[in-house]
C-alpha positions in Angstrom: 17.8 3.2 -14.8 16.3 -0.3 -14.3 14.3 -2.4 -16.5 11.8 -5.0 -15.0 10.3 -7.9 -16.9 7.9 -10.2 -15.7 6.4 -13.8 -16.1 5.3 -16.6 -15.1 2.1 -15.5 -15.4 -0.9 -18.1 -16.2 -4.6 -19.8 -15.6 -4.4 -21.8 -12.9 -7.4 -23.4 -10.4 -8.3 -22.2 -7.3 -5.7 -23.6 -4.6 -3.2 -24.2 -7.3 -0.1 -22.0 -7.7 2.0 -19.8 -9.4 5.6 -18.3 -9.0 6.2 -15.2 -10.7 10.0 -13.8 -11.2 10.4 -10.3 -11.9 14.0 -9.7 -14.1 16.4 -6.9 -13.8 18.6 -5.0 -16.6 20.6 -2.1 -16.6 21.7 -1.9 -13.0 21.7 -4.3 -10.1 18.2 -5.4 -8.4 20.8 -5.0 -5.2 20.6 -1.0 -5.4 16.5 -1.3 -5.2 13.6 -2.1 -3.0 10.7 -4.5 -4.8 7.3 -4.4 -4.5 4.5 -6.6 -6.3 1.4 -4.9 -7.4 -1.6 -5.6 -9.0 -4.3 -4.2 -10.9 -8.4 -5.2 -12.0 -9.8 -3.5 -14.7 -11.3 0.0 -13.5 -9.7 -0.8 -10.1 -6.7 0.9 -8.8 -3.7 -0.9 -8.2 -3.3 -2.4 -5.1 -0.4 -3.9 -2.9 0.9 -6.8 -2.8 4.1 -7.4 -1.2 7.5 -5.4 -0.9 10.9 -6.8 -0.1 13.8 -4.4 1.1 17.0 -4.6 -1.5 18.7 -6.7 1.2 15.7 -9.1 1.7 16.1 -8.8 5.3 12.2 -7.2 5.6 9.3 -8.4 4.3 6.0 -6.5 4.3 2.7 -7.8 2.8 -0.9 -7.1 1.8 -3.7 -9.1 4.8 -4.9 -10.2 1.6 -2.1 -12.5 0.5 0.0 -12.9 4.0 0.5 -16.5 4.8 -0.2 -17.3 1.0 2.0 -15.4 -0.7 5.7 -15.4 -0.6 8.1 -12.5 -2.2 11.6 -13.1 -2.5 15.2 -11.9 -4.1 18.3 -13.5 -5.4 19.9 -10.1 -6.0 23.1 -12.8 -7.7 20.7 -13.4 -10.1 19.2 -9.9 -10.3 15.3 -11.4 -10.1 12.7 -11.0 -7.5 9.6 -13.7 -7.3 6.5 -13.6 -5.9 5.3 -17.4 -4.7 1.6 -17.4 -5.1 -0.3 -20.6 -3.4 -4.1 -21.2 -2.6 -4.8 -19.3 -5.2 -8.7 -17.7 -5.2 -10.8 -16.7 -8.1 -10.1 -12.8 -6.5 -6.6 -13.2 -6.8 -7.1 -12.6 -10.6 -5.4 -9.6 -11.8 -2.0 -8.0 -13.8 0.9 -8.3 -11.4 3.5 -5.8 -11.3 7.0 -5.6 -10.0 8.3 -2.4 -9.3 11.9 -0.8 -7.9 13.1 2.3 -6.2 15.0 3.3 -3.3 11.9 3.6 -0.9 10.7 0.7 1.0 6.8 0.2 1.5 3.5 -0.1 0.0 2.9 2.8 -2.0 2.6 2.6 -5.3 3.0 5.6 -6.2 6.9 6.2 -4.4 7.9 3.4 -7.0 9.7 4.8 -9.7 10.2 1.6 -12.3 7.4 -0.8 -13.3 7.9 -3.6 -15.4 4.8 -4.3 -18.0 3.0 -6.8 -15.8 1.9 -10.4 -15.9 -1.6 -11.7 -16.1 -2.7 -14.3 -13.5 -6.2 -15.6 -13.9 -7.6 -17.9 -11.1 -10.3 -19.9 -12.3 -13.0 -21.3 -9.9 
């Protein structure tokens, strides 16, 4: 099985940015789809973006599109998650996750890694 790690994680001001990089172990980020999650307390966690294990499709949350990038450099077995114009409700854990499905649904993704915190400050 895979083993996800994130960071990059921080406090940064409304419109700043972040990049997060999600890193692989124990097989190759190529064999898996990505997704980034994320989760506020006594919310459930909610999409982000996904990226197919090819990076050839892209699929993101109306929240984030046009501000949010996801990527993969499957040489380097790490995905990313460009975050820019950041807002104060953009504060949350981030997640990367794998399996073999493609999409938004949290719960079709078998491996999470143990999240990042991003706090957006206004």
């Amino acid at each position: 099985q895979v083993q996800l790690v994130e960071s990059g994680g921080g406090l940064v001001q409304a419109g700043g940015s972040l990049r997060l990089s999600c890193a692989a172990s124990g097989r190759p980020l190529s064999n898996y789809n990505m997704g980034w999650f994320r989760q506020t307390p006594g919310k459930e966690r909610e999409f982000v973006a996904a990226i197919s294990w090819k990076g050839s499709s892209t699929n993101y949350a109306d929240s984030v599109r046009g501000r949010f990038t996801i990527s993969r450099d499957n040489a380097k077995n790490t995905a990313y998650l460009r975050m820019n114009s950041l807002k104060p409700e953009d504060t949350a854990v981030y997640y990367c996750a794998a399996d073999s499905n493609y999409g938004g649904n949290s719960a079709e993704y078998d491996y999470w890694g143990q999240g990042t915190q991003v706090t957006v400050s206004s």
